[in-house]
C-alpha positions in Angstrom: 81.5 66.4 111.1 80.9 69.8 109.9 84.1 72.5 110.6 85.1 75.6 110.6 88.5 78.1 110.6 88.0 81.7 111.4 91.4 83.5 110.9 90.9 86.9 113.0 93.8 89.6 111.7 93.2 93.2 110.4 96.6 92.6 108.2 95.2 89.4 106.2 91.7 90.9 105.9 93.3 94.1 104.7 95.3 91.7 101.8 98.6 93.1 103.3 99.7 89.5 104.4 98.6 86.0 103.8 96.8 84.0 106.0 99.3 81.4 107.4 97.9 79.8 110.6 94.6 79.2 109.2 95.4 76.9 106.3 97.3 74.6 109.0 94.2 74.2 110.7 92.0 73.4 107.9 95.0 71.1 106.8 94.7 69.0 110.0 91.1 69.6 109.9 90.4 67.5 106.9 93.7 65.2 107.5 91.1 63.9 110.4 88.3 63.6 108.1 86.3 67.2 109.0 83.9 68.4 106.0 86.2 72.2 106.3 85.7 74.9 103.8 88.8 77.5 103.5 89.4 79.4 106.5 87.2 82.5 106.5 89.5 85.5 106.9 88.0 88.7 108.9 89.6 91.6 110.9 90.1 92.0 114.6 87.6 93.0 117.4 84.7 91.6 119.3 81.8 92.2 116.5 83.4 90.7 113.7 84.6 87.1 115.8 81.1 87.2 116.7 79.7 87.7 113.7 81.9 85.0 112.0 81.1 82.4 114.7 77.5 82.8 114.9 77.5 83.0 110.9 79.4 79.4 110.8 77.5 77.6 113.3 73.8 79.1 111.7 75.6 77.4 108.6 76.0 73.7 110.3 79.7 73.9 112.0 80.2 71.4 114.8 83.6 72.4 115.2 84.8 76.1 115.1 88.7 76.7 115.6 89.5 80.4 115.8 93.5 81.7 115.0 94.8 84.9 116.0 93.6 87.8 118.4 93.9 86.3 121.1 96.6 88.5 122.6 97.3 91.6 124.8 97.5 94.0 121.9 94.4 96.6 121.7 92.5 95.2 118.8 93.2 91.8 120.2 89.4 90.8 121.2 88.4 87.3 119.7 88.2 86.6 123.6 85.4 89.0 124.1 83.8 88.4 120.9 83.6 84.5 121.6 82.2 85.3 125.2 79.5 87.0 123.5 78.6 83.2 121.7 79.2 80.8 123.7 76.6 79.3 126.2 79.2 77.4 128.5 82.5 77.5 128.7 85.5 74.9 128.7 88.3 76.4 130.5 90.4 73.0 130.7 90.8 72.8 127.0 92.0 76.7 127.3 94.4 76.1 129.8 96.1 72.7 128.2 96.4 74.8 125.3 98.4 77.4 127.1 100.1 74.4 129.3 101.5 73.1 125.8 102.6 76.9 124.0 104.2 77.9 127.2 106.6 75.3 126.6 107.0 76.0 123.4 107.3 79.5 124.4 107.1 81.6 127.8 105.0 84.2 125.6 102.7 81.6 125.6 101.3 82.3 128.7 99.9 85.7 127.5 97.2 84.0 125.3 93.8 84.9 126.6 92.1 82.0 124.3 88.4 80.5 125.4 87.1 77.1 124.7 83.6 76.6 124.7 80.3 75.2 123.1 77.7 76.9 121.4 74.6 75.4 120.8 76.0 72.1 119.6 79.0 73.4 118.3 82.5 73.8 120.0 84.7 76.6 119.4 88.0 77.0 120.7 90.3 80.2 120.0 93.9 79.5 119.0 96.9 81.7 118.9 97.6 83.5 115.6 101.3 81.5 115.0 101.5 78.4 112.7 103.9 77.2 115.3 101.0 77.5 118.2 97.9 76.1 115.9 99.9 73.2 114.9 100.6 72.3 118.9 97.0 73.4 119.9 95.1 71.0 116.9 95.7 67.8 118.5 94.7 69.0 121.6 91.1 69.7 119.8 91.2 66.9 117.7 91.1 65.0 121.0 88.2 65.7 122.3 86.2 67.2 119.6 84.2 64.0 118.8 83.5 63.2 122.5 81.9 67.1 123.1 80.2 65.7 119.9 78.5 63.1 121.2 77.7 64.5 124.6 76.4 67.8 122.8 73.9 65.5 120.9 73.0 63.8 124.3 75.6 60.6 124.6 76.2 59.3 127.7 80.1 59.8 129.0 
């Protein structure tokens, strides 16, 4: 199955930092046998998460996992830009992923992450940490082929 890693952070689009979280998930991505390009790198806010999403499900992603932005700070807003894509959310898989980094974590609980599906794609916005993205791809991986198959009309 087609995948795809959006890593949102103004400091690794700038160059000023290397992208850390996303490689983890295209790591575990293609550890499970996803076809997963590089993670795409862009800066914060609502217009360029949408522009990325819609850009990698127009180019055949199934699967979209999104790291970073997904906090309180100001430019924090791959929240609002995944709203703006997705046609029905997915709030369990959202709140098991904050379940697991709370315990991790109490800052945990100040992830504003969506899940969701687009068309027939899911997406689901991780934390920006290496530490939260490695807890938060198993959750994915297990149910990413069963929204799959229901997205292309299986029966449960």
């Amino acid at each position: 199955m087609p995948a795809a890693v959006i890593t949102v952070s103004d400091r690794s689009a700038a160059g000023a930092r290397d992208d850390v979280s996303g490689p983890v998930a295209v790591r575990v991505l293609r550890e499970a046998g996803f076809a997963c390009a590089d993670a795409r790198v862009v800066a914060d806010g609502a217009d360029s998460v949408e522009a990325a999403l819609r850009e990698a499900i127009a180019a055949g992603a199934r699967l979209v996992v999104t790291t970073g932005g997904t906090g309180v700070a100001r430019r924090d807003r791959t929240p609002e830009g995944t709203a703006r894509v997705i046609d029905r959310e997915l709030p369990g898989i959202a709140e098991e992923l904050r379940r697991r980094s709370v315990a991790e974590k109490p800052a945990g609980m100040l992830s504003r992450g969506l899940a969701g599906v687009a068309g027939t794609a899911l997406i689901v916005n991780l934390p920006g940490s290496p530490a939260a993205v490695a807890s938060g791809m198993p959750v994915i991986l297990s149910i990413a082929d069963h929204v799959r198959h229901q997205l292309d009309g299986g029966d449960h």
